[in-house]
C-alpha positions as CSV (number, residue, x, y, z in Angstrom):
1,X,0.0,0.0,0.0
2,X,1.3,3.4,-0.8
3,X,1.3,6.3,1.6
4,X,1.4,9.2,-1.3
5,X,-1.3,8.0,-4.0
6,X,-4.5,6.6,-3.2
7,X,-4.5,2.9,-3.9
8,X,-8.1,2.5,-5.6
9,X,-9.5,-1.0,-5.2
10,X,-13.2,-2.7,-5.7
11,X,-13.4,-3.4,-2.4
12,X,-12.2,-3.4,0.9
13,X,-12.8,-5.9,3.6
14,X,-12.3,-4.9,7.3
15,X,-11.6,-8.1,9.7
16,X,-9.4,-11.0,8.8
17,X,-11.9,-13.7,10.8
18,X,-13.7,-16.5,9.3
19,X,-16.2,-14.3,7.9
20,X,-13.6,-11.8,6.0
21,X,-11.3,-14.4,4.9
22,X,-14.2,-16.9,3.4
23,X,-15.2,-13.3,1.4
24,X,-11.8,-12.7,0.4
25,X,-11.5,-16.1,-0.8
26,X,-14.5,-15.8,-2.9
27,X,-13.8,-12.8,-4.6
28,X,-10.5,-13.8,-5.4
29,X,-12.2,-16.4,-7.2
30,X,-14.0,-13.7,-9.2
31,X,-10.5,-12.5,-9.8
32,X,-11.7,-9.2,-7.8
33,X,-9.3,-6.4,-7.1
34,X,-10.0,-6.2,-3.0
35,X,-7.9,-5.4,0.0
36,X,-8.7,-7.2,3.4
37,X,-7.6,-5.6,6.5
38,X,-7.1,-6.5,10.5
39,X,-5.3,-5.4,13.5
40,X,-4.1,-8.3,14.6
41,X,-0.6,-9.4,14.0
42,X,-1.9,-13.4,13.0
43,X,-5.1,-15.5,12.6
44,X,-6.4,-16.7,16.2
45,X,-4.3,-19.4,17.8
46,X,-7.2,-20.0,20.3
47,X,-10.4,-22.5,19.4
48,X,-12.8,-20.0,20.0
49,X,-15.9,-20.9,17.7
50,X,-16.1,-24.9,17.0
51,X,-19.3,-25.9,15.4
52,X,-19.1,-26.3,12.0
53,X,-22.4,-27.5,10.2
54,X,-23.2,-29.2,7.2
55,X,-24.5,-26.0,5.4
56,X,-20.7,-24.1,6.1
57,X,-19.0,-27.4,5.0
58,X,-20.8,-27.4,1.9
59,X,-19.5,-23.9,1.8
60,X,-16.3,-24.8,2.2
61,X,-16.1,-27.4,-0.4
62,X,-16.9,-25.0,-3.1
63,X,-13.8,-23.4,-2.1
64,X,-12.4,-27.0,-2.7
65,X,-11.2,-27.6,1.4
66,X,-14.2,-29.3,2.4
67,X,-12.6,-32.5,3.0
68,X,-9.2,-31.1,4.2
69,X,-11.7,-29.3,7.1
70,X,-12.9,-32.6,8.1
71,X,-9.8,-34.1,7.9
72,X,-8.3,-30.9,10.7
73,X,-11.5,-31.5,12.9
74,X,-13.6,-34.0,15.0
75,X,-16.8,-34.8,14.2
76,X,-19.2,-35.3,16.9
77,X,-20.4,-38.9,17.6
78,X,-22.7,-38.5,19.9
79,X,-24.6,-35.9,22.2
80,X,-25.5,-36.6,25.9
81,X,-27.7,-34.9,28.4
82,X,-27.2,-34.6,32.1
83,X,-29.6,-33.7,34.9
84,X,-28.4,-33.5,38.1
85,X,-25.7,-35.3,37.3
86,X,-27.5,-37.8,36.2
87,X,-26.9,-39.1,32.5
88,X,-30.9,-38.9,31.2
89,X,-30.9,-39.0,27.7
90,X,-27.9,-40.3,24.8
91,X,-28.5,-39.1,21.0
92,X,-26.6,-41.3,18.8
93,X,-25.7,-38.5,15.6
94,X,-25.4,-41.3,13.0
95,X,-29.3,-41.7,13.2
96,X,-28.8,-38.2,11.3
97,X,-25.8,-39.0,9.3
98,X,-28.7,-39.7,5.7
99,X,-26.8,-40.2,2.8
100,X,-29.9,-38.1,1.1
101,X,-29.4,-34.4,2.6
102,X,-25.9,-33.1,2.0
103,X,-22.0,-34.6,1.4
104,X,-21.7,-34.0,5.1
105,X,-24.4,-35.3,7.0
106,X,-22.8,-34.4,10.3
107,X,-21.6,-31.9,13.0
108,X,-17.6,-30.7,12.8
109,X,-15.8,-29.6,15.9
110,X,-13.3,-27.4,14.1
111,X,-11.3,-25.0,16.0
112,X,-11.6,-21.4,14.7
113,X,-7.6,-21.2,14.3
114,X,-8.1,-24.4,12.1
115,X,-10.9,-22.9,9.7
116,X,-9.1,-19.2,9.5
117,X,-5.7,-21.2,8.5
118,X,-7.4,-23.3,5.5
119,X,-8.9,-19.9,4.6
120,X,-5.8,-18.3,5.1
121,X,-3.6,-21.6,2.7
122,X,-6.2,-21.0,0.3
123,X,-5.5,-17.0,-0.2
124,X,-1.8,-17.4,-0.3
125,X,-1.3,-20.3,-3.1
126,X,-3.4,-17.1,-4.8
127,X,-0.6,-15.0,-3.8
128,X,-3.3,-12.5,-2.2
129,X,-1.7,-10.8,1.1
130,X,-3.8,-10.1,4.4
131,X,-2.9,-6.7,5.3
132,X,-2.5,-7.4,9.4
133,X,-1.5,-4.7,11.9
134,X,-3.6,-2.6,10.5
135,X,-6.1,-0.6,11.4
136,X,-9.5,1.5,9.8
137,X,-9.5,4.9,11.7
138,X,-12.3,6.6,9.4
139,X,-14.0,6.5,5.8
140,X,-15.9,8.9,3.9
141,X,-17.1,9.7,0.1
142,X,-14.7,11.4,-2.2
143,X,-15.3,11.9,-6.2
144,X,-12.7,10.4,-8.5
145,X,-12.7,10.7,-12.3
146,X,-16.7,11.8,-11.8
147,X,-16.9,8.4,-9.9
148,X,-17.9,8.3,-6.6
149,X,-15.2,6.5,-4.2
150,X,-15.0,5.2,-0.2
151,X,-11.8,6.8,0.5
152,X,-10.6,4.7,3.8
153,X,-7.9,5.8,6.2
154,X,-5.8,2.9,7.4
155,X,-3.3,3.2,10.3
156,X,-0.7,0.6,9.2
157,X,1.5,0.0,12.3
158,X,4.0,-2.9,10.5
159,X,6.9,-0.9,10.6
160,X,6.7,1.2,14.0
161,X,4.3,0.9,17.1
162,X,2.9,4.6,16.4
163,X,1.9,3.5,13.4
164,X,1.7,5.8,9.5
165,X,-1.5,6.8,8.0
166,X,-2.4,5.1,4.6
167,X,-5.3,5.8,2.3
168,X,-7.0,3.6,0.4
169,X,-10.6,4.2,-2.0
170,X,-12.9,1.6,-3.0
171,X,-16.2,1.4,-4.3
172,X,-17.7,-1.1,-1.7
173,X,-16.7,-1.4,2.2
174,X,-17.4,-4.8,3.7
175,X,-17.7,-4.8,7.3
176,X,-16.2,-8.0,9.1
177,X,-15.3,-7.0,12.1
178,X,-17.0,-8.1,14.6
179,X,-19.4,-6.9,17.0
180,X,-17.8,-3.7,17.9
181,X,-17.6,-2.7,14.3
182,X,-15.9,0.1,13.3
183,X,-18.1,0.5,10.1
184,X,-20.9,-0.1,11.4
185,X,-20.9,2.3,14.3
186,X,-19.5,5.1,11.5
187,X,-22.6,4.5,9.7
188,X,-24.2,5.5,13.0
189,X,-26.6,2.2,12.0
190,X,-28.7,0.8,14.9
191,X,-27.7,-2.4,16.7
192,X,-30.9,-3.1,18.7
193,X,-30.9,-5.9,21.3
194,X,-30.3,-6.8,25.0
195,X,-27.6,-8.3,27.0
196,X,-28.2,-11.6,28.7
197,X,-27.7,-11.4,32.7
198,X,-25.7,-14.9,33.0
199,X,-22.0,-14.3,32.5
200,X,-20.3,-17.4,30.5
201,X,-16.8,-19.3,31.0
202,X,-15.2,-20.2,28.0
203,X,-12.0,-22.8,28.5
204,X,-10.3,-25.1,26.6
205,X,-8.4,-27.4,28.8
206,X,-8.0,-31.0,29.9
207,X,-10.8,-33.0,31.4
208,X,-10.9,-36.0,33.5
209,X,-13.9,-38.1,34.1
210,X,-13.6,-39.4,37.9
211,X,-16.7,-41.5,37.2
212,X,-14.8,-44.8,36.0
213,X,-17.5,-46.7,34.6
214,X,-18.5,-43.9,32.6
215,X,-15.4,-42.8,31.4
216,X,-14.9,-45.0,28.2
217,X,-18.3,-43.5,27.0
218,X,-18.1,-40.2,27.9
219,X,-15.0,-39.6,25.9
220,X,-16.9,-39.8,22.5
221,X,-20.0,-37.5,23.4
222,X,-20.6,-34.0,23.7
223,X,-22.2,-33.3,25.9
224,X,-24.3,-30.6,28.0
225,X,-25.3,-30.7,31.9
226,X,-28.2,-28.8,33.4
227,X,-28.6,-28.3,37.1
228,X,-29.6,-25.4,39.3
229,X,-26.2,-24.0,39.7
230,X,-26.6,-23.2,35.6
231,X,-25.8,-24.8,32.8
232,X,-22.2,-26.8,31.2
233,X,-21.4,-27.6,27.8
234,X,-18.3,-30.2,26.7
235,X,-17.2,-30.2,23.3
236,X,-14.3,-32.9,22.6
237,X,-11.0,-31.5,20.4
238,X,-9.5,-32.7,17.8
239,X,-7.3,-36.0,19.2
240,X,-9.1,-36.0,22.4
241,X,-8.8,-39.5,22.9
242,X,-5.3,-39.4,23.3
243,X,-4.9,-36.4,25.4
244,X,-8.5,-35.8,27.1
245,X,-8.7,-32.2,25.4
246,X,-12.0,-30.3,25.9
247,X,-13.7,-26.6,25.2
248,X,-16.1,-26.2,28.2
249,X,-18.4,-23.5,28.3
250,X,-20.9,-22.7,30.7
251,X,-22.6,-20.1,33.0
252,X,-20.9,-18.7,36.0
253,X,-21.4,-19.7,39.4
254,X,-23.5,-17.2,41.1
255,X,-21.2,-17.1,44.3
256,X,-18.6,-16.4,42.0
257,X,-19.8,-13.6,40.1
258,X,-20.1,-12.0,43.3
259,X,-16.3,-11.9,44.5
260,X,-14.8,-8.6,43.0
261,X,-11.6,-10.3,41.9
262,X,-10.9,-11.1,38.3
263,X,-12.1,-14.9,37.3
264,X,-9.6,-17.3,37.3
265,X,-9.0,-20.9,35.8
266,X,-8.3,-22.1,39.5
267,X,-12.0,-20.7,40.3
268,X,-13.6,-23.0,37.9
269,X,-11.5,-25.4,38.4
270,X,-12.0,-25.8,42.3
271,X,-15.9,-25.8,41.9
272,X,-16.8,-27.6,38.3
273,X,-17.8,-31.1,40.3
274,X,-20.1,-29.1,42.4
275,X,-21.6,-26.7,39.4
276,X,-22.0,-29.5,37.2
277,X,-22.8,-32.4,40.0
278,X,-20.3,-34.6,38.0
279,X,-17.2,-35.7,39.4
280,X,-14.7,-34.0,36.9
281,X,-11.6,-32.6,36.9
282,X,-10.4,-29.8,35.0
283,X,-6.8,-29.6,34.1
284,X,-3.9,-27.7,32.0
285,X,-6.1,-25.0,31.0
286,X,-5.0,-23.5,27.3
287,X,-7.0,-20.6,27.0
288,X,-9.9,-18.9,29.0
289,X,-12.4,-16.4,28.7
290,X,-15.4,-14.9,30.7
291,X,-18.5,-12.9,28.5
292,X,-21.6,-11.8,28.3
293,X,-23.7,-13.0,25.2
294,X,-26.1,-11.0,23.2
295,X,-29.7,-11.3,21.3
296,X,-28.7,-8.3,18.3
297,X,-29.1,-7.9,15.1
298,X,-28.5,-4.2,12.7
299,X,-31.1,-2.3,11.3
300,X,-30.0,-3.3,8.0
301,X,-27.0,-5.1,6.5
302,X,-26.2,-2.6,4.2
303,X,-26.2,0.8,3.2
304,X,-27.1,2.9,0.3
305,X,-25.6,-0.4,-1.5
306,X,-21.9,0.1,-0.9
307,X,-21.4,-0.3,2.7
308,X,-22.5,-4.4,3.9
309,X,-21.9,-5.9,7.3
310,X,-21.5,-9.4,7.7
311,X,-21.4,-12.0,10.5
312,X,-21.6,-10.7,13.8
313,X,-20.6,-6.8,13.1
314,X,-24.8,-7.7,11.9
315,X,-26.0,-10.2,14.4
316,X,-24.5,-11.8,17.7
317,X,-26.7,-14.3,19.9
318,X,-26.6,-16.7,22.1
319,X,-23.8,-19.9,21.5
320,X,-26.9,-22.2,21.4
321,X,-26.4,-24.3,18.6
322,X,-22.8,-23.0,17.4
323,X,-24.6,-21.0,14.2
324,X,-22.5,-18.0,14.6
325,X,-19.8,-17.8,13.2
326,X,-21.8,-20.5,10.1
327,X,-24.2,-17.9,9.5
328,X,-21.5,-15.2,9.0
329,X,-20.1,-17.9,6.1
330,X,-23.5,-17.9,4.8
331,X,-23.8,-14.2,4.9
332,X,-20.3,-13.7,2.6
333,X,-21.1,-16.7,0.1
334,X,-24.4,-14.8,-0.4
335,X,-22.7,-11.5,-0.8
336,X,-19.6,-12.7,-2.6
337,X,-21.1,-13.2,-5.8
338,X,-23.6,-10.2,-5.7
339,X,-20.5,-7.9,-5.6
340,X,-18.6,-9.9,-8.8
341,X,-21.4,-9.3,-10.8
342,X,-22.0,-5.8,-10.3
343,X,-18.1,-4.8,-10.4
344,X,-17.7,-7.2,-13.6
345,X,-20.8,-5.1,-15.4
346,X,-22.8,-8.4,-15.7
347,X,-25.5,-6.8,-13.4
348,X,-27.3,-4.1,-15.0
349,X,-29.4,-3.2,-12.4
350,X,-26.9,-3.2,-9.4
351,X,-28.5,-1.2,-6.6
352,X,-31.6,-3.6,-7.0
353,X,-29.1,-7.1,-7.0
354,X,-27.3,-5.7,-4.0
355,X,-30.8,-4.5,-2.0
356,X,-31.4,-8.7,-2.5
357,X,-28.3,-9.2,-0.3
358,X,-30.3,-7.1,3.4
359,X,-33.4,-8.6,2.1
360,X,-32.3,-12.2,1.9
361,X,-29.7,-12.1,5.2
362,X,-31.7,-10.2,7.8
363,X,-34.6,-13.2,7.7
364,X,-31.8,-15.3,8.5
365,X,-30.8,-13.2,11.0
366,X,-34.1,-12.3,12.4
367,X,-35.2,-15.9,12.7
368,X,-32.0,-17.0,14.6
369,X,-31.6,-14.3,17.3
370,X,-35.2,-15.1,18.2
371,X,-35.2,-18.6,18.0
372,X,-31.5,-18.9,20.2
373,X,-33.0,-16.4,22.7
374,X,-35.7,-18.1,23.6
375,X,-33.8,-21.0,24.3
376,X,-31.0,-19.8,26.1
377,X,-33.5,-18.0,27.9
378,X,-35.4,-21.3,29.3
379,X,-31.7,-23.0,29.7
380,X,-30.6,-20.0,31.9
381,X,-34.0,-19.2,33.7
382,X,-34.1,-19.0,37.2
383,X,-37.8,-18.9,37.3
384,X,-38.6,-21.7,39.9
385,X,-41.5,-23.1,37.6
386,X,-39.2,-22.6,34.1
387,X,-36.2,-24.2,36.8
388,X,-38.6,-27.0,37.7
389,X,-39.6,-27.6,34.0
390,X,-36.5,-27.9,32.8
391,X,-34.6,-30.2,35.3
392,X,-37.7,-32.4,36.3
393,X,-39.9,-32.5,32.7
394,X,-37.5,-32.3,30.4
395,X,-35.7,-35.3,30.6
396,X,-38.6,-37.2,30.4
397,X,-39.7,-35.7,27.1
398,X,-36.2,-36.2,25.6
399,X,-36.0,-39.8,26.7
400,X,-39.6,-40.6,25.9
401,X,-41.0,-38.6,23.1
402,X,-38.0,-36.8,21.5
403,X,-35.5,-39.3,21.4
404,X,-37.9,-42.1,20.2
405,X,-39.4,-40.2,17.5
406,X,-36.0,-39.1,15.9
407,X,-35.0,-42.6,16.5
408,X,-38.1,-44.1,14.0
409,X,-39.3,-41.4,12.0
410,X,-37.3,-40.3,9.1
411,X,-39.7,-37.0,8.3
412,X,-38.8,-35.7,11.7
413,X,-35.2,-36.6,11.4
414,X,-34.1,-35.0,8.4
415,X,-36.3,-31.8,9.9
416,X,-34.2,-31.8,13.0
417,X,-31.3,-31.9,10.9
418,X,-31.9,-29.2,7.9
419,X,-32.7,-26.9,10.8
420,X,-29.4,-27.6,13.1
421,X,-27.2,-27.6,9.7
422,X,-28.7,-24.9,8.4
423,X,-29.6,-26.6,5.1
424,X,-32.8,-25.8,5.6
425,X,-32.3,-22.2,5.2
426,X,-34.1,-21.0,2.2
427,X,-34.9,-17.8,0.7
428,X,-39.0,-18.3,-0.5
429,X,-39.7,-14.5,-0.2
430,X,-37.0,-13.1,-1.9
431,X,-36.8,-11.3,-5.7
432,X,-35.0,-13.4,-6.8
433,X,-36.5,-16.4,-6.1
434,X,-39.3,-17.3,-9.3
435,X,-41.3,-20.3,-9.6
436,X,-43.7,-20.4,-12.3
437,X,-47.5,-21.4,-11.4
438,X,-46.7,-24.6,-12.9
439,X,-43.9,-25.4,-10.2
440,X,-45.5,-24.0,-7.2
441,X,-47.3,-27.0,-5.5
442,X,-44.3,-29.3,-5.7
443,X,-41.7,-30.0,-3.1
444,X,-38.7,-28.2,-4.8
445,X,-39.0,-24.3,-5.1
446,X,-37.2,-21.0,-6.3
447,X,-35.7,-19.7,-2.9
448,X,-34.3,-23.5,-1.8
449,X,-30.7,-24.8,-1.5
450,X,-30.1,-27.0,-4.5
451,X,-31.3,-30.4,-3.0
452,X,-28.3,-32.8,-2.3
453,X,-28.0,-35.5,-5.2
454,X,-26.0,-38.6,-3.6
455,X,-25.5,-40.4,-6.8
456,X,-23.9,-37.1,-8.2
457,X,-22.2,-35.8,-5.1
458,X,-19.2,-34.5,-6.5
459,X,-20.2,-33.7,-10.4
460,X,-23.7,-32.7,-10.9
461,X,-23.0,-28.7,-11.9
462,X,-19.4,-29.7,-12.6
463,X,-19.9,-31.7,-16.0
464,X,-19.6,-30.8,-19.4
465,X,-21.6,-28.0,-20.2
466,X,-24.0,-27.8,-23.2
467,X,-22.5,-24.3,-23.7
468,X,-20.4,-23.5,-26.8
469,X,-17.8,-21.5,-25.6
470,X,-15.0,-23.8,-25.2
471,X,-13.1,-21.9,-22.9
472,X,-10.6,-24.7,-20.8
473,X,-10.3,-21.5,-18.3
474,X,-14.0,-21.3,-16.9
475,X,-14.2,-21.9,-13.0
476,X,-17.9,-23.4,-12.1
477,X,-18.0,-21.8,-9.4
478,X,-18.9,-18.6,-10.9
479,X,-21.5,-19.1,-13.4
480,X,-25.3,-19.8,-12.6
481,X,-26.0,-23.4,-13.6
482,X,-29.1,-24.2,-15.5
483,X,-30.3,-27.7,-14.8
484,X,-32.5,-29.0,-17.4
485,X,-34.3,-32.5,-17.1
486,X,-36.5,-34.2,-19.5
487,X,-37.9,-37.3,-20.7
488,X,-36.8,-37.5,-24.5
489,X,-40.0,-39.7,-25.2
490,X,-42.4,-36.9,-23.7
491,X,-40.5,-33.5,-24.2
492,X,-41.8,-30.9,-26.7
493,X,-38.4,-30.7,-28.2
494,X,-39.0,-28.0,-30.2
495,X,-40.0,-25.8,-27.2
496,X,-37.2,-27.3,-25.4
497,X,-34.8,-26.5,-27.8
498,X,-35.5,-23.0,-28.5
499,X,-35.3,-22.1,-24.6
500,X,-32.0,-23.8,-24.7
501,X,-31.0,-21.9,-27.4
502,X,-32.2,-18.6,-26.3
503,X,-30.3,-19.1,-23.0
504,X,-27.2,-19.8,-25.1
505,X,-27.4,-17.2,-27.4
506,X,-27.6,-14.5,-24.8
507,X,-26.7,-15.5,-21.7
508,X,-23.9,-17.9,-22.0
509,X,-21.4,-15.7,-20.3
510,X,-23.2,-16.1,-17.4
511,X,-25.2,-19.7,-17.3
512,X,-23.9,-23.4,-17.7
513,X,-26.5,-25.7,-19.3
514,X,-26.5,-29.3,-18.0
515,X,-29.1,-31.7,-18.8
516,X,-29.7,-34.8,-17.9
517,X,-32.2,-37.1,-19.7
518,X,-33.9,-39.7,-17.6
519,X,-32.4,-43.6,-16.8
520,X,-31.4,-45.8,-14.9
521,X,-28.0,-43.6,-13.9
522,X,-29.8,-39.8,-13.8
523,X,-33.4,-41.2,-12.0
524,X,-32.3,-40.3,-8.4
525,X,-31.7,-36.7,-9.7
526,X,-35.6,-36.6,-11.4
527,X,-36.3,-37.9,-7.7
528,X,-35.1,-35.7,-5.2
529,X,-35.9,-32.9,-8.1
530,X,-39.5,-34.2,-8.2
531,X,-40.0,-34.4,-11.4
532,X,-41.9,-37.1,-12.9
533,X,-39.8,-39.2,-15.6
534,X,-43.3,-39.2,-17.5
535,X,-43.8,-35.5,-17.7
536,X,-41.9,-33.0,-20.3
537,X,-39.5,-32.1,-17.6
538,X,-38.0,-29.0,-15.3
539,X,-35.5,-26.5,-16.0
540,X,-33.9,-25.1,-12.4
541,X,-31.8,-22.2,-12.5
542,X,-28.9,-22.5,-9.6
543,X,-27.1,-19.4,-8.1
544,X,-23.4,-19.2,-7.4
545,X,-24.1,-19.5,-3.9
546,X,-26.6,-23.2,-4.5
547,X,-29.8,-21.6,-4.1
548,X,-32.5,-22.1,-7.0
549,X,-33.3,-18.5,-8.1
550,X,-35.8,-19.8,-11.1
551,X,-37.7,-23.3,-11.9
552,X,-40.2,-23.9,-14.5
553,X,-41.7,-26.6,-16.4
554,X,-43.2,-24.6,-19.4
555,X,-39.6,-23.3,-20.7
556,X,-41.1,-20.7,-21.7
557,X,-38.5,-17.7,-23.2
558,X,-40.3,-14.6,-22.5
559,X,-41.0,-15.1,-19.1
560,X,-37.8,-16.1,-17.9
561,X,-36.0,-13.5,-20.0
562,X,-38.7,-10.9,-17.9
563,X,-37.2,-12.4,-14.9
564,X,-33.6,-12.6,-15.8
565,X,-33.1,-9.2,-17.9
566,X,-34.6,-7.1,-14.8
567,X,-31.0,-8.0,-12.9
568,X,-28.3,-9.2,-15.6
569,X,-26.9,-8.3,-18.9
570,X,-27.6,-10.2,-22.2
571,X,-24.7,-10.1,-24.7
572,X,-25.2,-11.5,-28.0
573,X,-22.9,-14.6,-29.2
C-alpha cells in the first residue's frame, strides 16, 4: 500500500476472521481487485468458535477444502444430556448421518484457528496478502474521475508501534469486524438488542472423568449438563482420545460472580464437580475467557448499497447451537457473488441485485436471534416453575418422546437436521427467487438450497456443459447453472430446444447448461428434483451461492427472460 497515492481497489474488507477471509476467498475467485484488512498481528491461535455445520461445509467445499476441514477436525459422535448429574438422555448422531441431505451429514468440531488457517492456505497459493497490523481509523465519500469513491484511512502500524496513515478508496466497504464494528458504528446504524444477565466461561483445557464406569463413553460425546447452579457444555478437540482435550463453556457460578476479583482458571476449576454435579476434573487449562452474550441484530445489513456488514458486526446471539460464526459464512457466500457481478458489469441493475443481499440475510438473522433467545432463555431461567420444567420435565420428554421419534421417524429426522445444519435455510420470499405457477405446489421451489443428489455428489453442476464456448479456463464456481431435465419420449423438443438456445445465445457468459435425460444412472436426480420421468421435464436455474433463483416446467422464453433481464446483462454470441 502506498502512503502518497490513493490505492483504488473494488473493495475493501475490514476483519481477517472467518467471515472476512471466506469473502476474500470468494472474490478472489472472481478474480476481484480487494484489500482485506485487521489489527491483529496473526489469525487466532485460540479455538474460540467450533461448530461447523453441514450447510458451512458445503460452503467450504466449493472453495475445494471441504474434506481437508474434516480431515483438521472432529466430528461429533454423539450428544448426551445430564440432569443433576444424572446421565438422562444419549442421542446417537449417526441416526442423522442420511446419505440423502448433503456430502456432510454431520456436526464438525473445528477450531476457529483451524478454519481461519485453511482460509488463510487458500489466499496465499493465490498469492493475495492479508494486510495485518492494520487498522480503519475513518471512511468517507470522495469523487474520482466523476466516480464516486470510499476513501478509507488505514493506520498501518508494520513498521513502527505509532503507526503511518495510509489511504485507500474503493467502491464497496465490507464490514467483518465483529461486534464492535468500526463501520458499522460510523454508519451510525442501529444495533438493537439486549444483554443476557448470565456471565459465560469459555475454556479449553484437559478434562478428566472421575466416574470410572462412565469414562470410556463419555469420551466420545458432547455433551451438555443442566442443574440449578446453571448450565455446562463439553465439546471434545481434535485427538481427544489421546490427550483428554475439551472446550467447556458454561454459565458462571453465582457465588462467583459475586467476589470482586478477576475470574480465574483455579476458580472454575476448584468448583466444576459441584456446578456440574459430575465428578470431573479440569486440568492444564490452554485458554480462558469470561463474556456476556447477546440477542442483536443491525437495522440493516447494508447501506445505500456500498457499505455491507456481515457476520456478527450484523447479528450476535446466544452460542446455542454454534450458528454463529456458520451464519456469518452464509452471509459472505451470499454476498460474494452479488458484488462480482456488479463490479464485472454483468448486473445491469446493481442497486436492485445488491438490495437482495439485506433482504435475503436479515430473515436469516431475524429468525436465529429469536429462536436462540428463547432458548438460552429457558436454559438459563431462574424462574422456579421454568427451573422445575426444565430439570424435572424435560428429561422425560427427551427420553420418551423426543428421542424415540428421531430414532423411528425419518420425516422428523431430516427436519431436525436441515434446521441444526442450516440446510434448511431458504430464501422463498425473496426477488429473486421465481417459480412459475406450474412449479409451485411441488416440493422443490425458487428460494431452496439445490437439493443434495447422492448419486452425483461431487459432479452434478461440474460436467460438461452444453454451452459452446469452449473456454478450458471457466471456473464453475462462478456461473449460474441451469439444470435441465426431460424425458426424451415426452418433451416438446422443439420448445425445449428454443429455450436452450435462447439461454445460449444470450446469456452464455453467465449460465452453464447441464441436462440430464432420464435412466437408470440420472433417476435419483428426477427424484429428489421431483420431477416425474413421464412428464416433459423442469428446467432449475442455480445461483453461485446453490440456491435455486428460477424453476419452470413450461420453458417458456419470454418469461424467464422478464425475470432474468430485470437483474443481468444479455450479450449477443
Amino acid at each position: 500500500m502506498s502512503s502518497s497515492i490513493p490505492e483504488i481497489v473494488d473493495v475493501v474488507i475490514v476483519g481477517a476472521g472467518p467471515t472476512g477471509l471466506l469473502l476474500a476467498c470468494l472474490l478472489s475467485i472472481y478474480g476481484i481487485k480487494f484489500r482485506i484488512i485487521d489489527k491483529s498481528v496473526d489469525h487466532t491461535t485460540q479455538s474460540r468458535a467450533l461448530v461447523v455445520h453441514a450447510r458451512s461445509l458445503e460452503i467450504l467445499d466449493q472453495l475445494g477444502i471441504g474434506n481437508e476441514a474434516v480431515r483438521c477436525g472432529e466430528i461429533a459422535k454423539s450428544f448426551s444430556g445430564f440432569f443433576h448429574g444424572k446421565k438422562r438422555l444419549e442421542v446417537d448422531i449417526n441416526i442423522l448421518r442420511t446419505r440423502n441431505l448433503t456430502k456432510y451429514p454431520y456436526i464438525l468440531i473445528l477450531e476457529q484457528s483451524k478454519t481461519e488457517e485453511l482460509f488463510e492456505d487458500f489466499l496465499l497459493k493465490r498469492n493475495i496478502q492479508i494486510d495485518r497490523q492494520c487498522e480503519l481509523i475513518n471512511f468517507n465519500e470522495v469523487c474520482n474521475n466523476n466516480n464516486e469513491l470510499i476513501e478509507c484511512t488505514i493506520k498501518d502500524y508494520r513498521d513502527n508501534i505509532e503507526g503511518k496513515l495510509i489511504k485507500i478508496r474503493t467502491k464497496y466497504l465490507c464490514g467483518c469486524d465483529g461486534a464492535h464494528s468500526k463501520v458499522r458504528q460510523n454508519l451510525k446504524l442501529s444495533f438493537p438488542g439486549n444483554t443476557y444477565e448470565e456471565t459465560l466461561f469459555v475454556i479449553d483445557c484437559h478434562v478428566k472423568f472421575l466416574d470410572q464406569s462412565k469414562n470410556e463413553k463419555i469420551i466420545n460425546d458432547v455433551e451438555f449438563n443442566l442443574t440449578k447452579s446453571g448450565i455446562c457444555l463439553l465439546f471434545p478437540l481434535k485427538d481427544h482420545e489421546n490427550d483428554n482435550r475439551y472446550r467447556v463453556i458454561g454459565t458462571i457460578p453465582h457465588e462467583l460472580l459475586k467476589s470482586s476479583k478477576e475470574l480465574k482458571f483455579e476458580d472454575i476449576q476448584l468448583c466444576i464437580s459441584k456446578h456440574i454435579e459430575r465428578k470431573i476434573e479440569l486440568y492444564n487449562s490452554l485458554w480462558m475467557s469470561t463474556y456476556r452474550t447477546h440477542h442483536r441484530y443491525v437495522e440493516s445489513f447494508s447501506f445505500n448499497n456500498k457499505y455491507f456488514l456481515l457476520g456478527d458486526a450484523a447479528h450476535i446471539h446466544s452460542p446455542v447451537g454454534g450458528q454463529g460464526m456458520n451464519t456469518g459464512l452464509q452471509d459472505a457466500f451470499n454476498l460474494a457473488w452479488k458484488l462480482a457481478f456488479t463490479i464485472q458489469g454483468k448486473a445491469i441493475n446493481n442497486n436492485q441485485l445488491l438490495k437482495t443481499y439485506n433482504d435475503e440475510r436479515i430473515r436469516v438473522a431475524k429468525d436465529l436471534v429469536n429462536s436462540t433467545d428463547r432458548i438460552f432463555a429457558f436454559m438459563t431461567s431462574s424462574n422456579y416453575i421454568i427451573q422445575f420444567l426444565r430439570l424435572n420435565i424435560l428429561p422425560y420428554i427427551y427420553q420418551w418422546i423426543f428421542s424415540p421419534l428421531l430414532n423411528y421417524i425419518s420425516f422428523l429426522r431430516d427436519a431436525f437436521f436441515k434446521r441444526i445444519s442450516m440446510i434448511g435455510i431458504q430464501y422463498h420470499h425473496s426477488e429473486l427467487s421465481i417459480t412459475t405457477e406450474d412449479l409451485k405446489k411441488d416440493k422443490i421451489q425458487s428460494g431452496d438450497r439445490i437439493p443434495y443428489v447422492y448419486t452425483h455428489s461431487d459432479n452434478l453442476l461440474s460436467l460438461e456443459s452444453t454451452n459452446n464456448n469452449n473456454n478450458d479456463d471457466d471456473d464453475s464456481r462462478i456461473y449460474f447453472h441451469l439444470l435441465v431435465l426431460i424425458d426424451p419420449k415426452r418433451v416438446n423438443s422443439n420448445k425445449l430446444f428454443l429455450f436452450v438456445k435462447f439461454i445460449q445465445d444470450y446469456y452464455s457468459h453467465l449460465i452453464k447448461i447441464h441436462e440430464f435425460q432420464y435412466s437408470e444412472d440420472t433417476k435419483e436426480i428426477f427424484h429428489v428434483f421431483g420431477v416425474n420421468k413421464n412428464s416433459e421435464g423442469a428446467a432449475f436455474l442455480i445461483r453461485p451461492d446453490q440456491y435455486i433463483a428460477y424453476c419452470t416446467k413450461t420453458f417458456d422464453i419470454q418469461h424467464f427472460n422478464t425475470y432474468f433481464s430485470k437483474y443481468f446483462s444479455q450479450r449477443r454470441v
